[in-house]
Backbone and ligand atoms as CSV (ligand in chain L), in Angstrom:
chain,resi,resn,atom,element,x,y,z
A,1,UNK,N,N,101.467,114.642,37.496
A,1,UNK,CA,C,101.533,116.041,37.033
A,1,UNK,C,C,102.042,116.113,35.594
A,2,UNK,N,N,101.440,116.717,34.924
A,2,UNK,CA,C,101.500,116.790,33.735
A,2,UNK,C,C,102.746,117.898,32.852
A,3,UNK,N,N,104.342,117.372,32.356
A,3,UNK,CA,C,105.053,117.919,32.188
A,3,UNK,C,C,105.034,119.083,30.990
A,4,UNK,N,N,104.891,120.631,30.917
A,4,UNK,CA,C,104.167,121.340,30.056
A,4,UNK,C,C,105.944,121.669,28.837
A,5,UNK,N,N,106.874,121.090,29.409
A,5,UNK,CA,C,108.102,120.965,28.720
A,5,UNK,C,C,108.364,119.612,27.753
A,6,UNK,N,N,107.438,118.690,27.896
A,6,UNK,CA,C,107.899,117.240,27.383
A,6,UNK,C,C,107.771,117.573,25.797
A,7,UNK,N,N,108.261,116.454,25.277
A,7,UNK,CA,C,108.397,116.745,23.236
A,7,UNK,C,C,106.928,116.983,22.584
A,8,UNK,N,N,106.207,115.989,23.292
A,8,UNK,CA,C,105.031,116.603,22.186
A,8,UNK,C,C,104.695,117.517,22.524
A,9,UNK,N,N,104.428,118.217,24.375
A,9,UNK,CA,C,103.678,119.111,24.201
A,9,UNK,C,C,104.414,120.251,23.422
A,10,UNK,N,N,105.562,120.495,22.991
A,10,UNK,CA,C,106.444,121.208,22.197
A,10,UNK,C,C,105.576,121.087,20.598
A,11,UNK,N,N,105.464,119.969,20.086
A,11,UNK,CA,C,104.809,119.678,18.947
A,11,UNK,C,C,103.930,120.512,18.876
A,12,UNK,N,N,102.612,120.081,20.133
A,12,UNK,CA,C,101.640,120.736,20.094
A,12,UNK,C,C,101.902,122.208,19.578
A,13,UNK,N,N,102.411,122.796,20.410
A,13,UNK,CA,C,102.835,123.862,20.517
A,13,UNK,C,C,103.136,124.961,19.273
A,14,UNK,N,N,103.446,123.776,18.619
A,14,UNK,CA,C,104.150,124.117,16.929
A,14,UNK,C,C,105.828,124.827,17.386
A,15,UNK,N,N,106.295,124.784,18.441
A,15,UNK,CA,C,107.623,124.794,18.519
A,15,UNK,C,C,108.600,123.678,18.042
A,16,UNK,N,N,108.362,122.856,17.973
A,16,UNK,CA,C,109.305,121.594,17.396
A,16,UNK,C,C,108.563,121.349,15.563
A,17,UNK,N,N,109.519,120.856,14.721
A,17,UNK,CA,C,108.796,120.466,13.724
A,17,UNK,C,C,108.330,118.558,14.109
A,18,UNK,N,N,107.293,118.300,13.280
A,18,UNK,CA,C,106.905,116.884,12.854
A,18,UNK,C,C,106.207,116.680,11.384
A,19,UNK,N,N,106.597,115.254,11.956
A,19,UNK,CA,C,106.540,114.892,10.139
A,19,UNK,C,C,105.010,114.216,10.283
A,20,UNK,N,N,103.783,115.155,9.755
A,20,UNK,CA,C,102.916,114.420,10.290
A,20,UNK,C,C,101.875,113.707,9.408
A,21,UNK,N,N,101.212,112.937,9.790
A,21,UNK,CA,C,100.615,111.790,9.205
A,21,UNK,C,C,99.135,112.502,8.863
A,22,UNK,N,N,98.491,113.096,10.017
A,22,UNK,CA,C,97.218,113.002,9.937
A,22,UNK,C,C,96.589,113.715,10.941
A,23,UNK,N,N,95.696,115.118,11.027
A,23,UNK,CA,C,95.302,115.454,12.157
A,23,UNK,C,C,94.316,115.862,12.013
A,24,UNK,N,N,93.508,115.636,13.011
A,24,UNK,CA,C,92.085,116.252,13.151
A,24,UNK,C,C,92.052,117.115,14.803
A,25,UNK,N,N,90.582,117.610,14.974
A,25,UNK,CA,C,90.346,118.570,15.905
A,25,UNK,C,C,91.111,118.507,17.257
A,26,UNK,N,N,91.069,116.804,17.286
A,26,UNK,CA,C,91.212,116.338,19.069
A,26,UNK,C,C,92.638,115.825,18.867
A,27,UNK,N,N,93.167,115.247,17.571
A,27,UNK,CA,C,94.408,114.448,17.730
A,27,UNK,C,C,95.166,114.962,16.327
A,28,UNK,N,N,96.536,114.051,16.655
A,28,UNK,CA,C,97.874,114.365,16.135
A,28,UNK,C,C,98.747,112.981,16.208
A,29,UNK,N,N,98.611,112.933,14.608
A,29,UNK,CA,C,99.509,111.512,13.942
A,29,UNK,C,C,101.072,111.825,13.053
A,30,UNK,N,N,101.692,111.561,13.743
A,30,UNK,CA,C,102.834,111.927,13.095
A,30,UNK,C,C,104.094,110.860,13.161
A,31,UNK,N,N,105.258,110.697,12.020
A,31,UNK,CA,C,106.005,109.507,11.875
A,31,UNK,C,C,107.103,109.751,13.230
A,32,UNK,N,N,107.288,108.831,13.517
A,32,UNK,CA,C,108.549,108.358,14.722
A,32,UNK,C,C,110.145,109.115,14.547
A,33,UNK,N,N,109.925,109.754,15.283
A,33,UNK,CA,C,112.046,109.888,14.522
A,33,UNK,C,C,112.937,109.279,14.622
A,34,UNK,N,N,112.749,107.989,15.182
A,34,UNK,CA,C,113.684,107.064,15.248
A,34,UNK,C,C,112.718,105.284,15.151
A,35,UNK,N,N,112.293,105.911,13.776
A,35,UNK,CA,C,111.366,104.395,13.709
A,35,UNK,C,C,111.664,102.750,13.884
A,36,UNK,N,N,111.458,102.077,14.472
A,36,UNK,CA,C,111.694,100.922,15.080
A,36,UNK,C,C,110.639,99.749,14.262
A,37,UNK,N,N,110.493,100.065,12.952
A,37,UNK,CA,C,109.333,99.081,12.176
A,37,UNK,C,C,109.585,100.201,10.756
A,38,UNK,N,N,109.280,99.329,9.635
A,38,UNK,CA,C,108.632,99.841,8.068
A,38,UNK,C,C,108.076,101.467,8.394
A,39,UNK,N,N,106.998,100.903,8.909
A,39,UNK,CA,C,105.639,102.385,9.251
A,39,UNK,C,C,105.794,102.531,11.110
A,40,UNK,N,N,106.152,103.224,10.833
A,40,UNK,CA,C,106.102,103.722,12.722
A,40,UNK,C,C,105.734,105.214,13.381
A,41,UNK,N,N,104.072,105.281,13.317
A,41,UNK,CA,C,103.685,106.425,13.426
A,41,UNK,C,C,103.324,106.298,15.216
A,42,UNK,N,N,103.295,107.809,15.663
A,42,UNK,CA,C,102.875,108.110,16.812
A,42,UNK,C,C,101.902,108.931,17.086
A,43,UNK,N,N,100.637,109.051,18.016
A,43,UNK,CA,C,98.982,109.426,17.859
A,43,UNK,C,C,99.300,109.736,19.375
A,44,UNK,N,N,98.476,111.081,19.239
A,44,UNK,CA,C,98.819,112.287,20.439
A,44,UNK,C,C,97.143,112.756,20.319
A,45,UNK,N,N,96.241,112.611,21.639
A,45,UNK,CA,C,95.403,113.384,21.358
A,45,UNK,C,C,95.536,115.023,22.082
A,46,UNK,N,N,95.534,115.887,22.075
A,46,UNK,CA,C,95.672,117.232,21.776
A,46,UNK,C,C,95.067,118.111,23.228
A,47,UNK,N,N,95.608,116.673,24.108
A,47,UNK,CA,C,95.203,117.495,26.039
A,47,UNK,C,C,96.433,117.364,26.392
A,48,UNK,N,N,96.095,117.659,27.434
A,48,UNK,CA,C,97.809,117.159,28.563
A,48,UNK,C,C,97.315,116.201,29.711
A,49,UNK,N,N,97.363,114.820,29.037
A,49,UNK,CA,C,97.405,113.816,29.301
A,49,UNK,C,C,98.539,112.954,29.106
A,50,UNK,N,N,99.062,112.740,30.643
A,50,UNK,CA,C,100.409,111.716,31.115
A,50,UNK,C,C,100.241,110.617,30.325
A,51,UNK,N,N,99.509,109.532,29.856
A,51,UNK,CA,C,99.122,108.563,29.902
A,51,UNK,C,C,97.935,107.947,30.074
A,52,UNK,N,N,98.132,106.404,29.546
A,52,UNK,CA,C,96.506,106.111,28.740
A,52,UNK,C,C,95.674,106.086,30.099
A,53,UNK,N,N,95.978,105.940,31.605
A,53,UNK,CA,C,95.199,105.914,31.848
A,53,UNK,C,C,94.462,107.452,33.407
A,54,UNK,N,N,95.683,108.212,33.161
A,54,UNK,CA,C,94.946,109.490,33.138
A,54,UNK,C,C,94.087,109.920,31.845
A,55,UNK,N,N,94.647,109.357,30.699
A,55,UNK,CA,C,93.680,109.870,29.198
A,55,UNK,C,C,92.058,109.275,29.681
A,56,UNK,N,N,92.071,108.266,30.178
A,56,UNK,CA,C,90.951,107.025,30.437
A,56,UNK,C,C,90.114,107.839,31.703
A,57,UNK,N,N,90.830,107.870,32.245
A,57,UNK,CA,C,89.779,108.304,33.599
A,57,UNK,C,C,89.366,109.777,33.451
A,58,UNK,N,N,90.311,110.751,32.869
A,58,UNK,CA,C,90.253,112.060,33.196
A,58,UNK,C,C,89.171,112.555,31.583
A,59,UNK,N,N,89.459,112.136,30.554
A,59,UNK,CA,C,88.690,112.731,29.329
A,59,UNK,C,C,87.503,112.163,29.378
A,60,UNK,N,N,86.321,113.079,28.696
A,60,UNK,CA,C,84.978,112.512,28.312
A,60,UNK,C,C,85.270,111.575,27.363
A,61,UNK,N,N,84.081,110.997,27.614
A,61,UNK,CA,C,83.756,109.485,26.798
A,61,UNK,C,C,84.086,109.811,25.273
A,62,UNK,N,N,83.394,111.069,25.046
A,62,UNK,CA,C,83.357,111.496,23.579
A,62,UNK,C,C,84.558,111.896,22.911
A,63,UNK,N,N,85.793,112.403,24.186
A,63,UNK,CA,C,87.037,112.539,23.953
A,63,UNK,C,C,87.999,111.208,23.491
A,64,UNK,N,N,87.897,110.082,23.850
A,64,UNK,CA,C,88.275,108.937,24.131
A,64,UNK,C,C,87.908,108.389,22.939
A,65,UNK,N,N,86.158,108.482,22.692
A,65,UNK,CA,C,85.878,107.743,21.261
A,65,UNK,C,C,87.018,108.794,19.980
A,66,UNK,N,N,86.781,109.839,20.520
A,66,UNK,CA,C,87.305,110.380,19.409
A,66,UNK,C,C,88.528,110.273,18.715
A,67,UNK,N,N,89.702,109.889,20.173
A,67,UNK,CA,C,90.838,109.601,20.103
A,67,UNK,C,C,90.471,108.193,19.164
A,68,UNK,N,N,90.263,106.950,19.812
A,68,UNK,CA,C,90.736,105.741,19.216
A,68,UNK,C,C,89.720,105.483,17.487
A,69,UNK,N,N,88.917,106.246,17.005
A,69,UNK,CA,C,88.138,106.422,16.020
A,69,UNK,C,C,89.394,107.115,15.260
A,70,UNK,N,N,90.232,108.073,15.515
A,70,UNK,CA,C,90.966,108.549,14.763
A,70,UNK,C,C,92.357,107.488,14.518
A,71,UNK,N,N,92.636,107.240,15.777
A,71,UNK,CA,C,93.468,105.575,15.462
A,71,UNK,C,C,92.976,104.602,14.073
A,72,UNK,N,N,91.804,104.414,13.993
A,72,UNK,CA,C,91.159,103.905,13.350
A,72,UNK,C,C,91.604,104.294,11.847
A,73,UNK,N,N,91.242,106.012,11.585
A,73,UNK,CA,C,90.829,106.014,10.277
A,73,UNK,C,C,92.689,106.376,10.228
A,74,UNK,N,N,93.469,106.573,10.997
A,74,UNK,CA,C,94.960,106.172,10.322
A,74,UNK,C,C,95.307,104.807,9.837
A,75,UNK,N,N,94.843,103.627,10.518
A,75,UNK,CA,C,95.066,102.413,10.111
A,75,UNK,C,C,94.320,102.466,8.407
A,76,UNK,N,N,93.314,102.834,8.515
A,76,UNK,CA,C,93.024,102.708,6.968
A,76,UNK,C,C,93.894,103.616,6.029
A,77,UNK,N,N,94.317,104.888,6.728
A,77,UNK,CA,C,95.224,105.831,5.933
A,77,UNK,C,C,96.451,105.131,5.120
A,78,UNK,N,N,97.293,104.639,6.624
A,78,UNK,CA,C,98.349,104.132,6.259
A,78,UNK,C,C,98.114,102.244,5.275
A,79,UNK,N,N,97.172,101.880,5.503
A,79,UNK,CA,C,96.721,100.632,4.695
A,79,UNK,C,C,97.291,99.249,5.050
A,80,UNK,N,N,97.319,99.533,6.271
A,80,UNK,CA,C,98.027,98.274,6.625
A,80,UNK,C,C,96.956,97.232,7.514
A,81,UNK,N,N,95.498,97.383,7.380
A,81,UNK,CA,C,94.575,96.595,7.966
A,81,UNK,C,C,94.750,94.819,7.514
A,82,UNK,N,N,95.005,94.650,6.067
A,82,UNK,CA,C,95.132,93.417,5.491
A,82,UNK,C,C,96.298,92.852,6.057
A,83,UNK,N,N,97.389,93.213,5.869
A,83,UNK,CA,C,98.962,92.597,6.395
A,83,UNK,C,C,98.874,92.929,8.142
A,84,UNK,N,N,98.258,93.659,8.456
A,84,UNK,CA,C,98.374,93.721,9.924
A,84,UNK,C,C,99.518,94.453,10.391
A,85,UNK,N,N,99.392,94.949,12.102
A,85,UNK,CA,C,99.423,96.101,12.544
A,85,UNK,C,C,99.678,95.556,13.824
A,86,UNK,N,N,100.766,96.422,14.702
A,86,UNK,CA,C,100.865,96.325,16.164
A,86,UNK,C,C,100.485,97.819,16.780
A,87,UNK,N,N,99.616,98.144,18.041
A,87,UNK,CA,C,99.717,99.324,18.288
A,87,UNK,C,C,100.243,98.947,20.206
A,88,UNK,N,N,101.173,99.856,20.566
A,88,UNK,CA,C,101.215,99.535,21.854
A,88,UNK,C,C,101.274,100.925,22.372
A,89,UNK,N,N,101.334,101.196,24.094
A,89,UNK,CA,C,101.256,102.375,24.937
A,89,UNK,C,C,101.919,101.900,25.852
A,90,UNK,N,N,103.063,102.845,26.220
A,90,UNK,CA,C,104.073,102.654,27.217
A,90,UNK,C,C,103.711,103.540,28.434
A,91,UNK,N,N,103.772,103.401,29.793
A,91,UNK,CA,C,103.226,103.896,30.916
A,91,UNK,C,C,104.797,104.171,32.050
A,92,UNK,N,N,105.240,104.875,32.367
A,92,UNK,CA,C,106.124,105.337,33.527
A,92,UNK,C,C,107.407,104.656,33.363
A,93,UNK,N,N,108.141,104.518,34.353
A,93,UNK,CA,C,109.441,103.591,34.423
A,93,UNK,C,C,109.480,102.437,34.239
A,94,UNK,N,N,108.656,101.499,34.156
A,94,UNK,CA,C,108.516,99.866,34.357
A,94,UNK,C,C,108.382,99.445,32.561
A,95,UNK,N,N,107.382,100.739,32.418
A,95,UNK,CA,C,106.590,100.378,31.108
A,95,UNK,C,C,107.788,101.198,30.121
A,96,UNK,N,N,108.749,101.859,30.175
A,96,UNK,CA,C,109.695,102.344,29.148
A,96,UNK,C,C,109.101,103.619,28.513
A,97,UNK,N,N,108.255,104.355,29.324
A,97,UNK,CA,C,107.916,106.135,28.890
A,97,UNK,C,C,108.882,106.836,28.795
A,98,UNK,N,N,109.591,107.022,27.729
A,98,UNK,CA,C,110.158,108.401,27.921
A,98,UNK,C,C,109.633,109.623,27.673
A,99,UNK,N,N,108.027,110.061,26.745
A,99,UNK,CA,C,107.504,110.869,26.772
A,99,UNK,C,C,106.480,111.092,27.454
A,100,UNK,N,N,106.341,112.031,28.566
A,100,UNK,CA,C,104.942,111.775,29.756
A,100,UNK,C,C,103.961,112.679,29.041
A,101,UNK,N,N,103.933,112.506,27.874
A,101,UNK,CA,C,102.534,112.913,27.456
A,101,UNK,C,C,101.763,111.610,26.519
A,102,UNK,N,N,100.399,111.027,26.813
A,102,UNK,CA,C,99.401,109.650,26.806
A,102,UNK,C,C,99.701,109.739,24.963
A,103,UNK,N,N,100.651,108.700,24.500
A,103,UNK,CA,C,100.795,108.796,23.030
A,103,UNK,C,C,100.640,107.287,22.948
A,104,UNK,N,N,99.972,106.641,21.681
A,104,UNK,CA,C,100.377,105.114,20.886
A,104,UNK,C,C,101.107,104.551,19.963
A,105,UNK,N,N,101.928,103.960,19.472
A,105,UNK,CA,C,102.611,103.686,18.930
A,105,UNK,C,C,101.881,102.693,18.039
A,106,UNK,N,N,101.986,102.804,16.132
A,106,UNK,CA,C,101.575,102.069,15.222
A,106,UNK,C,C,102.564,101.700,14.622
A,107,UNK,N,N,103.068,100.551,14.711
A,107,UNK,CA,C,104.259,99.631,13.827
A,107,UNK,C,C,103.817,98.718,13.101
A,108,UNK,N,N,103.763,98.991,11.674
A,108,UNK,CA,C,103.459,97.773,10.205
A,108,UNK,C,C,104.866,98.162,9.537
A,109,UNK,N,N,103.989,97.365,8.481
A,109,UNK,CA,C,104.804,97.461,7.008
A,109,UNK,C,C,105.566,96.002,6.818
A,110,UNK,N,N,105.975,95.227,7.766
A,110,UNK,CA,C,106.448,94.152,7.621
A,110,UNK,C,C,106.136,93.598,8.955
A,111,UNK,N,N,106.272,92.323,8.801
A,111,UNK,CA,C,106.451,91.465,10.426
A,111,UNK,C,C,106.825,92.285,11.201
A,112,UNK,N,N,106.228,92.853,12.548
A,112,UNK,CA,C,106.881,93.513,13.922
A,112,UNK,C,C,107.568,92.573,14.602
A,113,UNK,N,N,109.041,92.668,14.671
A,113,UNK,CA,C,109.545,92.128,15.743
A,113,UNK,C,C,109.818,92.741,16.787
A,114,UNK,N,N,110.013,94.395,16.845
A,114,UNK,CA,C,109.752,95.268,17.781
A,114,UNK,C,C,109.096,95.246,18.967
A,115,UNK,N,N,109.426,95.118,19.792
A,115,UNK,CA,C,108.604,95.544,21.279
A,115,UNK,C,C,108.837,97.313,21.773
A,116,UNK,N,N,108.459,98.025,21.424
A,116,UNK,CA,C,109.130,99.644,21.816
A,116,UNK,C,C,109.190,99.489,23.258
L,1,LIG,P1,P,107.824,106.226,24.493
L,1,LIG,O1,O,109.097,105.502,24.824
L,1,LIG,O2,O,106.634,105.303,24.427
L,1,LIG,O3,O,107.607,107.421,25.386
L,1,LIG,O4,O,107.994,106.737,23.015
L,1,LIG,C1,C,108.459,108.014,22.681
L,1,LIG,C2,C,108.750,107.980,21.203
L,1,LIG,O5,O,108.858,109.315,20.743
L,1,LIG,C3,C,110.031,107.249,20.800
L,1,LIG,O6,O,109.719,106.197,19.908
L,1,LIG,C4,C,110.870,108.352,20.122
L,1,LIG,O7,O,111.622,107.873,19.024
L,1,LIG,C5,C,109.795,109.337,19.704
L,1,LIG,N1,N,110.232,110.720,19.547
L,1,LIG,C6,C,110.984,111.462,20.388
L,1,LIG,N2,N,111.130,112.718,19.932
L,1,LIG,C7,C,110.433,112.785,18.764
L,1,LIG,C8,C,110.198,113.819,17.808
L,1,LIG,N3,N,110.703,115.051,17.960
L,1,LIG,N4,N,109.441,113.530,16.724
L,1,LIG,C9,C,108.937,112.290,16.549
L,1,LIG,N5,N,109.125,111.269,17.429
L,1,LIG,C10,C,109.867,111.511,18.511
């Protein structure tokens, strides 16, 4: 069940501020507030989706391309394709979610030693 109180959907919302990176129709790139790397942005696509894999099963195909295509043109935004890039997705209690809305995590700028 999809929590309509959690932080981003607040973002969404435009009730909370963010510091944001990059947005288009379907999604929402914005920096970490407690960044754990150089560059540590976070990518929200713009449903109420728990996680990647309610995002996976429940959105159209075209939703999905759209999401990780926009992943995409942030990696070129932020310019970190040459030095390289970690992106990870955290899932429930096991996996370390504290936000139950389907977000990714992009950590460059230097060596990631980070695991979020
Ligand atoms: P996760 O543990 O995968 O759910 O990651 C949630 C992330 O959201 C953490 O890295 C937090 O630092 C980040 N976070 C929490 N609140 C905010 C906020 N208001 N603006 C930006 N990032 C946030």
């Amino acid at each position: 069940m999809y929590d309509e109180k959690n932080i981003f959907a607040k973002i969404l919302r435009n009730e909370l501020p963010f510091d944001e990176v990059y947005q288009d129709e379907f999604s929402l790139f914005f920096n970490d507030i407690n960044p754990q790397a150089k560059i540590h942005v976070l990518g929200i696509p713009k449903v109420k989706r728990v996680d990647f894999s309610d995002f996976i099963k429940n959105e159209s195909n075209d939703n999905i391309i759209s999401f990780f295509k926009s992943v995409d043109n942030v990696l070129d935004l932020l310019k970190v394709k040459k030095d390289g890039y970690r992106i990870i997705t955290n899932s429930g209690k096991n996996g370390g979610q504290e936000v139950p809305h389907f977000h990714i995590h992009i950590l460059a700028g230097d060596k990631v030693n980070t695991v979020i």
